[in-house]
N, C-alpha and C positions, 0 to 999 in steps of 0.2 A: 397534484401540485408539487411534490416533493420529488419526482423524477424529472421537474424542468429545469433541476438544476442540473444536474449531470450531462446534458449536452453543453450547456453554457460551458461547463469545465471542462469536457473534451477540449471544443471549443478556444475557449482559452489556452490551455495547455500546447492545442497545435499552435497556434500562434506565436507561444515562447519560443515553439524546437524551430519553425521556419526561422525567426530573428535571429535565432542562436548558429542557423545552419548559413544565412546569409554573410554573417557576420565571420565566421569559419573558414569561407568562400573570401571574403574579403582579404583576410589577414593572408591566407594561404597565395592570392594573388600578386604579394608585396605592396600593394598600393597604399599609402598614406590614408588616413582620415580624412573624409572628406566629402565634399561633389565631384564627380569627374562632369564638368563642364566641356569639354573635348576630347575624343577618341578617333584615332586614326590606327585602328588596328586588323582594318579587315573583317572586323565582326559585324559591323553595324548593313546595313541594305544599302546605304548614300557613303560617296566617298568624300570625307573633311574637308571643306577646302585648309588651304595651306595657309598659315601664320605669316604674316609680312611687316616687315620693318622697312618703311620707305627710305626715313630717316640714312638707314645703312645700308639700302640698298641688299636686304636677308630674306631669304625666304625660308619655310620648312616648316616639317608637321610632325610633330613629338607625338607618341605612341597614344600617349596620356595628358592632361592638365587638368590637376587637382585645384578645385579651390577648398583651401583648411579656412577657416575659422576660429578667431581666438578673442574672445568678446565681442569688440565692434574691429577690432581687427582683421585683413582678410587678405591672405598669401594667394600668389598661385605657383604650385608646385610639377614643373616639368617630370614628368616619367618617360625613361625611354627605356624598351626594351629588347634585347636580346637572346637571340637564340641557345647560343653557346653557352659553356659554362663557366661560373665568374673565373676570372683569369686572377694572377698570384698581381700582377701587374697589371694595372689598369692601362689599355692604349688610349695618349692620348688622345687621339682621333674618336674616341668615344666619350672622352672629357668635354674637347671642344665643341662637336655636334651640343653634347645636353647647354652648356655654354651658350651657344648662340641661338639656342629656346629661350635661354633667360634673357637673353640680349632683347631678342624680339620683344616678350609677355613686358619686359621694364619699360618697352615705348609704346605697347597697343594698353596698356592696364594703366601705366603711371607708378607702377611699386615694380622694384625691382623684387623676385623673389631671392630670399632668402639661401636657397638650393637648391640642387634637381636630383632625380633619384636614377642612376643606372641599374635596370634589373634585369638580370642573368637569370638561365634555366634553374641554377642552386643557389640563390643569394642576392642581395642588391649593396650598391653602395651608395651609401648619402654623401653627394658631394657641394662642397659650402659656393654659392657663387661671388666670388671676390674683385677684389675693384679690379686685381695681377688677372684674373682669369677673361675679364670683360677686353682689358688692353690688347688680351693674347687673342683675339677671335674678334677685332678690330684689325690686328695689323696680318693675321691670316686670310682676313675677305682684302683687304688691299694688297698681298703678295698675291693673291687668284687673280684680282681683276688686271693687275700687271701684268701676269705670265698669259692672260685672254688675250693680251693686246699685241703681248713682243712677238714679232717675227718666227723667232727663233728661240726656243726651248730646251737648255739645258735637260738630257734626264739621267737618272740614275736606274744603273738595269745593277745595281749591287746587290738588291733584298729580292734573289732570286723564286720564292713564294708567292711575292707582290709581284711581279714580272708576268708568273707565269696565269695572275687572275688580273692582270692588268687588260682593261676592252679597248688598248688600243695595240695590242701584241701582232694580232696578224698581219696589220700593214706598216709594223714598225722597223722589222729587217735587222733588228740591236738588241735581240732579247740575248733575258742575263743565260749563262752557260750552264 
């Protein structure tokens, strides 16, 4: 009778180091606390469908979407991640993408979230989603849907980098020097 306890606390004991080692795993991931309620990372079998805002006319599919919890309180938290390494300057172009995750989850949920999180190979940043950030990824999907329509397209071959991973280089005849 006295040796039925010692499996229970094996037992046991394995049970802390998994929670302890999930949790490890967690942090190590950058992800928030949470449920990941959404994953479009390539890991799963099924691919996400995509997040849609009819409303504005948005589509896209953030890496991650956490729902936090904070009493009866309940966020959801865009993740988008990155390969590279966090950069000293954040491009906007990866402000506005996490941006218009939140634009979308504020018309399919009802709550705008709070922030979304950019994560880098070495680091993430929490960025605040603000009424200045919602206006800028409004009037960015209306300069897109203008420039779809005009004839004729001003471009700029000056950020010779962007130029040379631009997909429409080969039949453009204007690349930067």
């Amino acid at each position: 009778m006295q040796l039925l306890w010692l499996p229970a606390f094996l037992l046991f004991c394995t049970g802390l180091a998994l929670l302890w080692l999930a949790r490890r795993r967690r942090q190590a991931s950058g992800l928030p606390n949470g449920a990941v309620i959404y994953s479009d990372t390539g890991a799963e079998q099924s691919v996400a469908a995509p997040l849609i805002s009819r409303r504005h006319g948005l589509i896209g599919k953030p890496d991650y979407l956490i729902e936090a919890r904070q009493g009866t309180a309940r966020t959801m938290i865009p993740v988008e991640v990155k390969s590279r390494s966090r950069p000293g300057k954040l491009p906007f172009g990866h402000i506005l993408q996490l941006a218009t995750y939140c634009l979308i989850i504020e018309e399919i949920y009802g709550v705008a979230p709070s922030h979304g999180i950019l994560r880098y190979a070495d680091g993430s940043y929490t960025i605040a989603y603000t009424a200045e950030l919602r206006r800028a990824v409004l009037e960015a999907a209306e300069g897109i849907r203008a420039v779809r329509s005009a004839s004729d397209v001003p471009r700029s071959h000056q950020d010779a980098l962007r130029c040379d991973h631009c997909g429409y280089r080969p039949g453009c005849g204007q690349q930067a020097l």
